[in-house]
C-alpha positions as a Markdown table, in Angstrom:
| # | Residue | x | y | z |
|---|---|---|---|---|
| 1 | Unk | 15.2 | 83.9 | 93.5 |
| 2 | Unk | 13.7 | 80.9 | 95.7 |
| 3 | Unk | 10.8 | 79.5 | 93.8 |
| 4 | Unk | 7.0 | 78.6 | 95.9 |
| 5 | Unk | 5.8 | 75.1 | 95.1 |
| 6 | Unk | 7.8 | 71.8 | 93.9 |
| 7 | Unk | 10.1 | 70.5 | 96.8 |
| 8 | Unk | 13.2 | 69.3 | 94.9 |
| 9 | Unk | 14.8 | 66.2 | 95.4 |
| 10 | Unk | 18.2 | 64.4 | 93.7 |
| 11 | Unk | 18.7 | 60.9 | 93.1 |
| 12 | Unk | 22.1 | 60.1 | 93.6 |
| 13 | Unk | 24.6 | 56.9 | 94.8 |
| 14 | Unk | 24.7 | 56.1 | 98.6 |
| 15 | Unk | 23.4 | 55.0 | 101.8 |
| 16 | Unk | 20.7 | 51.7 | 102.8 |
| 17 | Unk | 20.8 | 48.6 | 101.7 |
| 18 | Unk | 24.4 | 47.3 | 100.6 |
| 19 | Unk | 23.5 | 44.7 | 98.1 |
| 20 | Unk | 21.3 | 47.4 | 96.4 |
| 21 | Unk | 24.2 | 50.1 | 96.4 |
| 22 | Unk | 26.3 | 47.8 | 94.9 |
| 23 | Unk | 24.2 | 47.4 | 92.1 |
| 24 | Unk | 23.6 | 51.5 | 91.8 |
| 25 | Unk | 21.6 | 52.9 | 94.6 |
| 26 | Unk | 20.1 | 55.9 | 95.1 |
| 27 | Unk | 19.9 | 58.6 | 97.8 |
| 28 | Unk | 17.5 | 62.3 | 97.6 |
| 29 | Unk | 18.7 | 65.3 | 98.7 |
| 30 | Unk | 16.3 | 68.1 | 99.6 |
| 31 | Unk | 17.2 | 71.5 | 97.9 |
| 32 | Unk | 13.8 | 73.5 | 98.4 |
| 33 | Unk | 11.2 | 74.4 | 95.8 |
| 34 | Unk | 11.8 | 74.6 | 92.5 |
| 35 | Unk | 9.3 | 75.9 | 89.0 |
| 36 | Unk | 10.7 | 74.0 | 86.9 |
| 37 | Unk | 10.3 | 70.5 | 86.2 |
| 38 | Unk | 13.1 | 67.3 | 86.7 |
| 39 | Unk | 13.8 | 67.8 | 83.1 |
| 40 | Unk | 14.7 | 71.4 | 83.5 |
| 41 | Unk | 11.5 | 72.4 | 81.3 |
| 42 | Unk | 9.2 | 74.9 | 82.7 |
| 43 | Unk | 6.1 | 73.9 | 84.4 |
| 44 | Unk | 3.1 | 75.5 | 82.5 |
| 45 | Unk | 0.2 | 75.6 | 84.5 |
| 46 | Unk | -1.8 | 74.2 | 81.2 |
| 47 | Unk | -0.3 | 70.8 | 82.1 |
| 48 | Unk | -2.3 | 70.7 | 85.3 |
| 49 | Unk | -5.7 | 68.7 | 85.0 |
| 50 | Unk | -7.8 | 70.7 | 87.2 |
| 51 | Unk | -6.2 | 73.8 | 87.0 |
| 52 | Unk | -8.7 | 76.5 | 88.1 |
| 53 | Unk | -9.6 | 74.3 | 90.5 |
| 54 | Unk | -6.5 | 73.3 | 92.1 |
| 55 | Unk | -4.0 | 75.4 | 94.6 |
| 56 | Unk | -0.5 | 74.3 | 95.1 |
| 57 | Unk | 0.6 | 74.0 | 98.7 |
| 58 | Unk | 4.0 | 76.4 | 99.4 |
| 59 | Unk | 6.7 | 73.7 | 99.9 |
| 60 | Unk | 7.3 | 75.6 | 102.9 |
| 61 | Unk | 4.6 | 74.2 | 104.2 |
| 62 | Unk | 5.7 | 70.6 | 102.9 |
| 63 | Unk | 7.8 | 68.8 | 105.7 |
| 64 | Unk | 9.5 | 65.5 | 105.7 |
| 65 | Unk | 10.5 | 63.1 | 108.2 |
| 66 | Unk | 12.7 | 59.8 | 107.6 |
| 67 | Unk | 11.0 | 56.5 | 109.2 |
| 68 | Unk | 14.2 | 55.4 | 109.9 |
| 69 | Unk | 15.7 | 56.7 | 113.0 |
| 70 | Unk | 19.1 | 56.0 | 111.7 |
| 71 | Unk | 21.0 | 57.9 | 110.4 |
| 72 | Unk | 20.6 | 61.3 | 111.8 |
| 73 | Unk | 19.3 | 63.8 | 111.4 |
| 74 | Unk | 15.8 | 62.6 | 110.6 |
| 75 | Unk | 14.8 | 65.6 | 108.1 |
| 76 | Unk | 18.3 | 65.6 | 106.0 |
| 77 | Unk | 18.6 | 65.9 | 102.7 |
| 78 | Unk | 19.6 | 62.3 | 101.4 |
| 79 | Unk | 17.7 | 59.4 | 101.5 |
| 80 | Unk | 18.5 | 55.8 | 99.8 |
| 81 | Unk | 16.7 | 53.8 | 98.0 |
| 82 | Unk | 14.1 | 52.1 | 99.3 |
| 83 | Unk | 14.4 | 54.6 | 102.1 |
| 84 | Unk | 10.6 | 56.0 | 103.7 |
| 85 | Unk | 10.0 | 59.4 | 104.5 |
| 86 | Unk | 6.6 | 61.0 | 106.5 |
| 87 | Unk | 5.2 | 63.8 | 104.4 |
| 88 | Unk | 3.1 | 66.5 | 106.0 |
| 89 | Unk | 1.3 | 70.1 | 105.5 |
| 90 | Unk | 2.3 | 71.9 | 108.3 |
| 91 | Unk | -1.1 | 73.3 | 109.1 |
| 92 | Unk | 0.7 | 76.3 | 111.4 |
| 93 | Unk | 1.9 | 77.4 | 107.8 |
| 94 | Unk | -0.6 | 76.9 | 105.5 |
| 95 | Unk | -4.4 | 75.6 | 105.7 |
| 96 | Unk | -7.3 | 75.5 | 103.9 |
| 97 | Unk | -10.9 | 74.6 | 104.9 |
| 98 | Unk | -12.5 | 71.6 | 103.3 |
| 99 | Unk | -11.4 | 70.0 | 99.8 |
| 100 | Unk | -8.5 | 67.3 | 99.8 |
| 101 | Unk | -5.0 | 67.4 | 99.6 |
| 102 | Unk | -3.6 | 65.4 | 96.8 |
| 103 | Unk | 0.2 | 64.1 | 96.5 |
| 104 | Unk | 2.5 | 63.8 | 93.8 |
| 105 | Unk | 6.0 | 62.7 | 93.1 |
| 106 | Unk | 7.5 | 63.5 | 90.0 |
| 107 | Unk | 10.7 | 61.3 | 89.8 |
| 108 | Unk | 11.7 | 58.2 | 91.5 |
| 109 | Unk | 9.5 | 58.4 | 94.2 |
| 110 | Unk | 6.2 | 56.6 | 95.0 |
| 111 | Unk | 3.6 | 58.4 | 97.5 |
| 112 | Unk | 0.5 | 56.5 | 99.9 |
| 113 | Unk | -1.6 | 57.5 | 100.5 |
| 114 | Unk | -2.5 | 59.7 | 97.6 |
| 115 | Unk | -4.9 | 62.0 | 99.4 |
| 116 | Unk | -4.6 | 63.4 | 102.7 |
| 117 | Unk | -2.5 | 66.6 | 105.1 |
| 118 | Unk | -0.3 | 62.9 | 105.9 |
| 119 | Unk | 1.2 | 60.5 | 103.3 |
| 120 | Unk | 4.5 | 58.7 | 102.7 |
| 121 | Unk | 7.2 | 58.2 | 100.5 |
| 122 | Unk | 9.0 | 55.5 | 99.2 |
| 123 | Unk | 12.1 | 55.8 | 97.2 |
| 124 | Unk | 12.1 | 54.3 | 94.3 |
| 125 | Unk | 14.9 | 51.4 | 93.1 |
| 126 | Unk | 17.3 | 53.3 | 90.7 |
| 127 | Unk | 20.9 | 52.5 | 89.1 |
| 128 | Unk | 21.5 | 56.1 | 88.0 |
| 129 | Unk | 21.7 | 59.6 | 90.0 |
| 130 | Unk | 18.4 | 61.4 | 89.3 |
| 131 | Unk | 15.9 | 64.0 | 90.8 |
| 132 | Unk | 13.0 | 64.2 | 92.0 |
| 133 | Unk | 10.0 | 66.7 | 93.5 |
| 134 | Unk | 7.4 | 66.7 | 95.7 |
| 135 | Unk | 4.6 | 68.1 | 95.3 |
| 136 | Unk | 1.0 | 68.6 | 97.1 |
| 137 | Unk | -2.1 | 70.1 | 96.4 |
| 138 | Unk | -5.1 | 71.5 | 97.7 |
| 139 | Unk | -8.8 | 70.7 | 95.8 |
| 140 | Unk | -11.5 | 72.6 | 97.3 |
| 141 | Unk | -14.6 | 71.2 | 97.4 |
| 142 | Unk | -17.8 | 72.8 | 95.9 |
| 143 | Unk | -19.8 | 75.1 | 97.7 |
| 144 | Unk | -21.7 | 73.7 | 100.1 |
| 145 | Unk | -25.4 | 72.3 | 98.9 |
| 146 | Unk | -28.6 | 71.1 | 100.9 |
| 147 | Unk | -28.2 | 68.1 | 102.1 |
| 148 | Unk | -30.2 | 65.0 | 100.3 |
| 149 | Unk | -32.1 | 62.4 | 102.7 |
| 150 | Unk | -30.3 | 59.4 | 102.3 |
| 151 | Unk | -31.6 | 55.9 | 102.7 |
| 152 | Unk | -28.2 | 54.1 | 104.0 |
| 153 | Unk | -29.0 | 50.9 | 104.1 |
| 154 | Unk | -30.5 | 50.9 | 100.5 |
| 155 | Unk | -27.5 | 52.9 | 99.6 |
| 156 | Unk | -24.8 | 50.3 | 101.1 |
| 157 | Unk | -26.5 | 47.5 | 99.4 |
| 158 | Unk | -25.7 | 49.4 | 95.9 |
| 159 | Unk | -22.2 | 50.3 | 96.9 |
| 160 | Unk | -21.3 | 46.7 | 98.1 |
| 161 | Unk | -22.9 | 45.7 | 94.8 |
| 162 | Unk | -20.5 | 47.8 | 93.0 |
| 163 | Unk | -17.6 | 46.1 | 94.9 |
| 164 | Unk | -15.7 | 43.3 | 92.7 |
| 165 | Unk | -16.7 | 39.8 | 94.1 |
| 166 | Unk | -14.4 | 38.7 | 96.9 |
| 167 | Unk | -12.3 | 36.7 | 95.4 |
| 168 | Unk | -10.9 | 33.0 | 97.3 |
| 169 | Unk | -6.9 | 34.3 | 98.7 |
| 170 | Unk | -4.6 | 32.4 | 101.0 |
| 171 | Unk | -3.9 | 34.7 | 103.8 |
| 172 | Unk | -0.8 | 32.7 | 104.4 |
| 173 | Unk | 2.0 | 34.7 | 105.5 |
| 174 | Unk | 4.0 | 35.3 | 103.5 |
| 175 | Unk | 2.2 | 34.5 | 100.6 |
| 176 | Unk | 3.7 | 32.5 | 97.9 |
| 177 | Unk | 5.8 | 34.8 | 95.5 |
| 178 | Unk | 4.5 | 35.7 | 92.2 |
| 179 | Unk | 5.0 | 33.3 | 89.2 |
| 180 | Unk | 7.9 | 34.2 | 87.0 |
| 181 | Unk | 6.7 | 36.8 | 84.4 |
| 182 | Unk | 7.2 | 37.1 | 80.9 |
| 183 | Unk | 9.7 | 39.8 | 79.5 |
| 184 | Unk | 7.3 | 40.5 | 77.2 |
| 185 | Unk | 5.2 | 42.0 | 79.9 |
| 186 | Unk | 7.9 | 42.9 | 82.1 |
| 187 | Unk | 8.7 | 45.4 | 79.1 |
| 188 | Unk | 5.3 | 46.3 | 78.6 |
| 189 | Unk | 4.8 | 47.6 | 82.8 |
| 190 | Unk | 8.1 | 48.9 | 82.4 |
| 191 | Unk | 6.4 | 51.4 | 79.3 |
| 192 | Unk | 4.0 | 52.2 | 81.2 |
| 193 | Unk | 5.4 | 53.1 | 84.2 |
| 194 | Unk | 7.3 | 55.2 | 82.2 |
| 195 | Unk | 4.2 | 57.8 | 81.5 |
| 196 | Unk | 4.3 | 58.3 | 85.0 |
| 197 | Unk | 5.6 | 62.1 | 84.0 |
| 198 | Unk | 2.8 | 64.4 | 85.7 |
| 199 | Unk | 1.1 | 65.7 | 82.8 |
| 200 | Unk | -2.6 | 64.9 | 81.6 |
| 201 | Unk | -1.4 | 64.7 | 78.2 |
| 202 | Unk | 1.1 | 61.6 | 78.9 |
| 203 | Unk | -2.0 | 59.8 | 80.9 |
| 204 | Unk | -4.2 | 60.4 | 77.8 |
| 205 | Unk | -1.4 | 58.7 | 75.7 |
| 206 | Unk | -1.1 | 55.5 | 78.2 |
| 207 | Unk | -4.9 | 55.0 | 78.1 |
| 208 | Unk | -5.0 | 54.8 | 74.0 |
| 209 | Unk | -2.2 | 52.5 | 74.6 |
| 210 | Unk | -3.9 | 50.3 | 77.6 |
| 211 | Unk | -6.6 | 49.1 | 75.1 |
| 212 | Unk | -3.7 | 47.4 | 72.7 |
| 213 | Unk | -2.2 | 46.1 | 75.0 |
| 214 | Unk | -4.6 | 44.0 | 77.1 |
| 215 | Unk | -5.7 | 42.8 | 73.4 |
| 216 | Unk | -2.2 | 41.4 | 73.5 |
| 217 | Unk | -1.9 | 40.0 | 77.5 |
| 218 | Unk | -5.2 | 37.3 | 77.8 |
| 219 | Unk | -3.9 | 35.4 | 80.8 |
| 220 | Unk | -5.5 | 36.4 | 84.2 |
| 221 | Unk | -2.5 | 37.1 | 86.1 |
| 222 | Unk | -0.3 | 39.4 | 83.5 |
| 223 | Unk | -3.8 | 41.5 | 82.6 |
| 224 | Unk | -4.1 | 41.8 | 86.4 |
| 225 | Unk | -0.6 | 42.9 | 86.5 |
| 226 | Unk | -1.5 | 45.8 | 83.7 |
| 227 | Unk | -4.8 | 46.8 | 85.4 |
| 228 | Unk | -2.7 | 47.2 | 88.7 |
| 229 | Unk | 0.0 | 49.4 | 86.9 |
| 230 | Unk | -2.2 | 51.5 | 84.7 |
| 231 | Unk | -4.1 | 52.5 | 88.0 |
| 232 | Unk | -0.8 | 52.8 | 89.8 |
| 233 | Unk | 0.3 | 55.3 | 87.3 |
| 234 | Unk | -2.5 | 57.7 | 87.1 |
| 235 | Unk | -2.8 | 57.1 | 90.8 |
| 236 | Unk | 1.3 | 58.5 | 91.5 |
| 237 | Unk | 0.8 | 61.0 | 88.7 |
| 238 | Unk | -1.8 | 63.2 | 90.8 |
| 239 | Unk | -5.1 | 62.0 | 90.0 |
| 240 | Unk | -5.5 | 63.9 | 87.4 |
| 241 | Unk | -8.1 | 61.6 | 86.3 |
| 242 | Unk | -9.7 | 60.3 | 89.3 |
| 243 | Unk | -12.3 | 58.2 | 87.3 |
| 244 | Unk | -9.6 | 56.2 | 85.6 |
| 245 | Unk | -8.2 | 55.3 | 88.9 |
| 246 | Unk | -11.4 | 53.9 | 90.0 |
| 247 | Unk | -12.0 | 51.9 | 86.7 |
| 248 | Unk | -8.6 | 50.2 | 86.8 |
| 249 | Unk | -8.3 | 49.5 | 89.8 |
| 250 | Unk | -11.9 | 47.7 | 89.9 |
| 251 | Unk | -10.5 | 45.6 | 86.6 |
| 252 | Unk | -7.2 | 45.3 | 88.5 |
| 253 | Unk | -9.3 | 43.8 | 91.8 |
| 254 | Unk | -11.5 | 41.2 | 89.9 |
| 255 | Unk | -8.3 | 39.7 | 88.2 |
| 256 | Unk | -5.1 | 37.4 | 90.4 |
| 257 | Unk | -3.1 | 40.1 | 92.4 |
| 258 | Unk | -0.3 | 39.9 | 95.3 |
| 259 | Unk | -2.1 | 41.0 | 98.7 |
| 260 | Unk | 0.0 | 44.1 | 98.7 |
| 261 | Unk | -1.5 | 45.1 | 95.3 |
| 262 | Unk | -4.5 | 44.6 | 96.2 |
| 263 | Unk | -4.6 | 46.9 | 99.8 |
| 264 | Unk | -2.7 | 49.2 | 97.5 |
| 265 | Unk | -5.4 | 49.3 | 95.3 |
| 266 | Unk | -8.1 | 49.7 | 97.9 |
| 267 | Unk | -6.5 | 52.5 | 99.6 |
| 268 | Unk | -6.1 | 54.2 | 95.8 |
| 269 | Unk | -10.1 | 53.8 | 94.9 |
| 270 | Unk | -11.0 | 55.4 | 97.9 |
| 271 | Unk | -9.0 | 58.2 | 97.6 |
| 272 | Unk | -10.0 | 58.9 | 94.0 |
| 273 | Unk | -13.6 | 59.0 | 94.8 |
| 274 | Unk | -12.1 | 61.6 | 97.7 |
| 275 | Unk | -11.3 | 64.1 | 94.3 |
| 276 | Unk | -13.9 | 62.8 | 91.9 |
| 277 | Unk | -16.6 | 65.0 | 90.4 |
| 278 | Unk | -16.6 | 68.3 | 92.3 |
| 279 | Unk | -20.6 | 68.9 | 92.3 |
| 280 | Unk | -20.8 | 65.6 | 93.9 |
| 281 | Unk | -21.4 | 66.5 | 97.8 |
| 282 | Unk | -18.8 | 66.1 | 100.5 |
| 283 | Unk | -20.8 | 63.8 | 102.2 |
| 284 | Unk | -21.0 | 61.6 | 99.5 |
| 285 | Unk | -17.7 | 61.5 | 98.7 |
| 286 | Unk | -17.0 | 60.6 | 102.3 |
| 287 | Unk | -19.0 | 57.9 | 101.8 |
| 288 | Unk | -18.0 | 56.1 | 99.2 |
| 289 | Unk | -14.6 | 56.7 | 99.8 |
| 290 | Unk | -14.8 | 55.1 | 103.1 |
| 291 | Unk | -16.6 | 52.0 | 101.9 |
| 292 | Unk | -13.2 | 51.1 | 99.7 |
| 293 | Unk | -11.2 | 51.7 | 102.5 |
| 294 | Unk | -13.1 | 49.5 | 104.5 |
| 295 | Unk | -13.2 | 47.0 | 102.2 |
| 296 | Unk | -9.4 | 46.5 | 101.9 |
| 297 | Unk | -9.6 | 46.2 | 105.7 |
| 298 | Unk | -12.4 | 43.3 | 105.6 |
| 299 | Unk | -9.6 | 41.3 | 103.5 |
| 300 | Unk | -6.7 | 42.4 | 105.7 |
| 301 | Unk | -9.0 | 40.4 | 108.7 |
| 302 | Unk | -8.0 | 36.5 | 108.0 |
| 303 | Unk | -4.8 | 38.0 | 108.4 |
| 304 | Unk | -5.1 | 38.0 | 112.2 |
| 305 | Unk | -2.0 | 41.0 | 112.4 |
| 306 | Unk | -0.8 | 41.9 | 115.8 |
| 307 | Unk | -1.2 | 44.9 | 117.6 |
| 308 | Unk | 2.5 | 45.8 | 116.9 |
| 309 | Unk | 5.2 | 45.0 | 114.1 |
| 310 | Unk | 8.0 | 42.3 | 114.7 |
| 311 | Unk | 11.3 | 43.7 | 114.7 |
| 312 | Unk | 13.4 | 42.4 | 112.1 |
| 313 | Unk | 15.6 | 39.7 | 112.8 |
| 314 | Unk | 19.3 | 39.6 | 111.7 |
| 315 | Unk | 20.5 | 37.3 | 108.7 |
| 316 | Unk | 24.0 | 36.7 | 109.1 |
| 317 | Unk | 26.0 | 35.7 | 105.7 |
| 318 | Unk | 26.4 | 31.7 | 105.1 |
| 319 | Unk | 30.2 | 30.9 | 106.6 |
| 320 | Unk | 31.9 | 28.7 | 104.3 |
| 321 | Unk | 30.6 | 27.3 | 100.7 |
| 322 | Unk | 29.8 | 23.3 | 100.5 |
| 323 | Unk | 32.6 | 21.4 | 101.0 |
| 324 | Unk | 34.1 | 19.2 | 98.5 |
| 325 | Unk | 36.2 | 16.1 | 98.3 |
| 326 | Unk | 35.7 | 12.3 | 98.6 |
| 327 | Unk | 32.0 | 12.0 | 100.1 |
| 328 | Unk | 33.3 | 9.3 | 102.0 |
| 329 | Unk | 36.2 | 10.9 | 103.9 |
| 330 | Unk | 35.4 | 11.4 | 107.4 |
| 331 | Unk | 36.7 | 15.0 | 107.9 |
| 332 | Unk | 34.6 | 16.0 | 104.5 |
| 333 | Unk | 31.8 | 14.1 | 106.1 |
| 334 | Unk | 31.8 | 16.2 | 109.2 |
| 335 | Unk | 32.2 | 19.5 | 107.4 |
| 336 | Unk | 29.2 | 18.7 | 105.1 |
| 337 | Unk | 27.1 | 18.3 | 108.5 |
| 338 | Unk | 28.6 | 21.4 | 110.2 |
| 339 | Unk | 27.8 | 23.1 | 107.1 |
| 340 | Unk | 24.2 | 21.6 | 106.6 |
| 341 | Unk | 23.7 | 22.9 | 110.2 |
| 342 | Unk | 24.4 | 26.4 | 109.5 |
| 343 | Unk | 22.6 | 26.3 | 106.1 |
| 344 | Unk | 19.4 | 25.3 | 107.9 |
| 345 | Unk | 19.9 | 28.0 | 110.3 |
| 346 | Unk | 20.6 | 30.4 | 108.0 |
| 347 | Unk | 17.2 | 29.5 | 105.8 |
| 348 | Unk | 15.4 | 29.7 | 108.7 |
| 349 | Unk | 16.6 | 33.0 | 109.5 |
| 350 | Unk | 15.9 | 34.3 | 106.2 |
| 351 | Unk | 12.2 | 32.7 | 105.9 |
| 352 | Unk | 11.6 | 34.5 | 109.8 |
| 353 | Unk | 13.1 | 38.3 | 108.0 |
| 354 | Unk | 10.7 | 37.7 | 105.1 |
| 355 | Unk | 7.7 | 36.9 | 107.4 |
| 356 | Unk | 8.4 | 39.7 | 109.4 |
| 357 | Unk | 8.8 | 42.1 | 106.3 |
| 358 | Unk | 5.4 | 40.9 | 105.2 |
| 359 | Unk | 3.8 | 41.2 | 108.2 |
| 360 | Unk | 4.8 | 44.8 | 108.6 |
| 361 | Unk | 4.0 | 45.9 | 105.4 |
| 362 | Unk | 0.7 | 44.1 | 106.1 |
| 363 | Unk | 0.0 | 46.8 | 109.3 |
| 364 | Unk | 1.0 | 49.5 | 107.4 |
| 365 | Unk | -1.7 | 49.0 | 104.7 |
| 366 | Unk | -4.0 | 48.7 | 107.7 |
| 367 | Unk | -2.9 | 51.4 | 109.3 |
| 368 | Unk | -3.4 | 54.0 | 106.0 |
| 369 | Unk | -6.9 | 52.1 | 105.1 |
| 370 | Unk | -7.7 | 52.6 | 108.6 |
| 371 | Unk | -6.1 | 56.4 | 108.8 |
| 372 | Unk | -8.0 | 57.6 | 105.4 |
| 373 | Unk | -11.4 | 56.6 | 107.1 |
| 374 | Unk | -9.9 | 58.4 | 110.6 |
| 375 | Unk | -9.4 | 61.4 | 108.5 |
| 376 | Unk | -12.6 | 61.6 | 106.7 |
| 377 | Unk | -14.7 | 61.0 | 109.7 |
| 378 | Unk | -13.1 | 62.4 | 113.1 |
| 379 | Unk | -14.1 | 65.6 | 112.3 |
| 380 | Unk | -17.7 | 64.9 | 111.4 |
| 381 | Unk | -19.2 | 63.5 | 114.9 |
| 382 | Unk | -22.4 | 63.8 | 113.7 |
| 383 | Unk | -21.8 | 61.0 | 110.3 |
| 384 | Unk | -20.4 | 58.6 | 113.7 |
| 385 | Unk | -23.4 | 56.6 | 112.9 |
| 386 | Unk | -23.3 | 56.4 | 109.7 |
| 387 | Unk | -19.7 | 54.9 | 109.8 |
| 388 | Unk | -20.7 | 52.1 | 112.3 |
| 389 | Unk | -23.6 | 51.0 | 110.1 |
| 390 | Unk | -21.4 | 51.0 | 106.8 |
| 391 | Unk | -18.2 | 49.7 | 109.3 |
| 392 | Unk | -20.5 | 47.2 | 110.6 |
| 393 | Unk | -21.8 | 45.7 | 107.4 |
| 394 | Unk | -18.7 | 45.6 | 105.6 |
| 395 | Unk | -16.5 | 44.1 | 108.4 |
| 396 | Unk | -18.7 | 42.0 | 110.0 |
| 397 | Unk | -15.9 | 41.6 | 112.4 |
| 398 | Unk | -17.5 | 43.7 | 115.6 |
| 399 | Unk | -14.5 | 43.8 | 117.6 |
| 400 | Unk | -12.6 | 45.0 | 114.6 |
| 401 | Unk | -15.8 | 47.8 | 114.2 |
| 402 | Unk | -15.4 | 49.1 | 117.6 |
| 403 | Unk | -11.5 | 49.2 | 117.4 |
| 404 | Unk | -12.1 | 51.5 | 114.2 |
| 405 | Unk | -14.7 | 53.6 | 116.0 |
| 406 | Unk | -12.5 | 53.9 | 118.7 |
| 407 | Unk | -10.0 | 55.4 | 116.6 |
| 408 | Unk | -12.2 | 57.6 | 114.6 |
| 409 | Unk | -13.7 | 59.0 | 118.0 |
| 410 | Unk | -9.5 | 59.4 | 119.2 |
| 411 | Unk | -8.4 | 61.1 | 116.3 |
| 412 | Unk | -5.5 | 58.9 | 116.4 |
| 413 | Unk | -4.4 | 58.5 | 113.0 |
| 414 | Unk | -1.4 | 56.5 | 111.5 |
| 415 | Unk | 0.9 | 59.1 | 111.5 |
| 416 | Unk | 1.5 | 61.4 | 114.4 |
| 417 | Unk | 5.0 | 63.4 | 114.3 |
């Protein structure tokens, strides 16, 4: 008998990135819905934070959509590490009014954003065959209340307040790479990522845990590191705890962090406050989600991204190695310069790929920052004003305000199958 809600996935051994597969790669393959969880256990509704509250969405209303056009066909069943893949609720199949619609992958897989009928997959880096699910579901909001007079401006000032202090960051593209980490808290992120399991009582586990550990960590950039994964693990295992998200990933933000981790972070804050205390009003909610999301676009700004992404250019493998024998020889002098030649090429190929990758991932955290705040707001014509006063002060870019009010007014989100 076919089962109603997780989309299953399996890890195994093919496809993308040679140098990866070599090493043990993975690829998912789609097999439906399944009740049971990756490690064949049964999925108890108990193990569901908000369970009353919560609906699962029918994974036949869960579709998926490779990024990469190549190969075909676009919505197979296998996907390699690394690989994207466009996750929607088909609203022809399956729609709810109001509430949120929360992702979750329970395997090798990381979601963004975490709220939303849109989000996307990454797979994650794996040297053994595995499975993963997919998973979405729907939070209704409370019943609607009467509306509360807000003072906006008064109210901004107390959100930006609330903000971490904007930090001095190089928007230097690409940034420099992060220093060389301890094992010591390699092995500690690698712990904690491994609570990443789903369940509220695993989360409950990692937090008694986070407390020892950052006694242990005192330098800046390895407790920033800690912050970032303890939000990054209850922000992939559902939001159960949508509070915790928002404290960690403030601690994360005041703390050094790589400009990916921070967007990241922004993007997860926002949507947490998107599924946070359910007698808080819609409105509100809306509110303070968008001024997180707007904030990671305020420090995507000194980036000065284009309108499009670069393509990728090709790296083709260094010819021969160095040359050796007597430095004075004139035939080993000529192949050392042939060879210098190439190697110079070939570095500069390589530093043009990684400036490309980093510029793309760079437009695709704008492009979810800025899709979350299309998605809260394109519906609600009548809040228009209140998003160019909080666009407005938060920005204070106005050609970047009008480009985002433009797009709320479209509809046009980031993703449009």
């Amino acid at each position: 008998m076919r089962a109603m809600f997780m989309t299953k996935l399996k890890v195994g051994l093919v496809l993308l990135i040679v140098a990866l597969l070599a090493a043990g790669g993975g690829l998912v393959v789609y097999q439906g819905a399944a009740a049971v969880q990756p490690d064949g256990r049964p999925r108890p509704q108990a193990q569901r934070a908000d369970a009353p509250a919560r609906r699962e969405v029918p994974a036949a209303a869960i579709k998926h959509w490779a990024v990469a056009e190549a190969p075909l066909p676009r919505d197979r069943n296998q996907f390699g590490i690394g690989e994207e893949v466009d996750l929607w609720v088909d609203g022809k199949l399956w729609k709810q009014p109001g509430g949120a619609i929360v992702w979750h992958i329970q395997g090798g897989g990381t979601v963004l954003p975490l709220v939303g009928v849109n989000s996307r997959m990454t797979v994650d880096l794996s040297d053994r065959e595995g499975e993963l699910g997919i998973e979405a579901f729907h939070q209704p909001d409370e019943p609607p209340q009467a509306q509360t007079d807000v003072n906006l401006s008064r109210w901004l000032k107390e959100q930006l307040r609330d903000l971490p202090k904007r930090a001095p960051h190089s928007a230097r593209i690409p940034p420099d790479g992060p220093k060389e980490y301890r094992p010591e808290l390699w092995a500690v992120l690698r712990k904690l990522d491994g609570y990443r399991r789903g369940s509220r009582a695993s989360l409950i586990e990692m937090d008694q845990l986070a407390g020892k550990l950052l006694q242990e960590f005192r330098d800046p950039v390895e407790r920033g590191q800690i912050y970032y994964r303890l939000a990054h693990v209850h922000g992939q295992s559902g939001l159960h705890f949508p509070e915790k998200v928002r404290q960690y990933s403030r601690q994360a933000l005041e703390l050094p962090l790589q400009p990916e981790q921070r967007f990241t972070l922004y993007v997860y804050w926002g949507d947490a406050h998107r599924v946070g205390e359910r007698s808080v009003p819609p409105a509100e909610k809306r509110r303070r989600a968008a001024v997180r999301y707007l904030e990671g676009l305020k420090l995507l700004l000194p980036y000065q991204l284009p309108e499009k992404a670069p393509e990728l250019p090709t790296v083709h493998k260094l010819g021969a190695p160095m040359p050796r024998g007597d430095p004075a020889d004139p035939i080993v002098i000529r192949q050392m310069q042939e060879y210098a030649r190439q190697k110079e090429k070939h570095d500069k190929a390589w530093a043009a790929l990684r400036r490309a990758e980093f510029i793309r991932g760079l437009l695709w955290q704008r492009a979810v920052l800025a899709g979350q705040i299309v998605s809260v707001y394109h519906n609600e014509p009548t809040a228009r004003g209140e998003m160019r006063q909080m666009a407005t002060a938060v920005l204070g870019d106005r050609a970047a305000v009008e480009r985002l009010l433009a797009a709320v007014s479209s509809g046009k989100a980031w993703y449009r199958k």
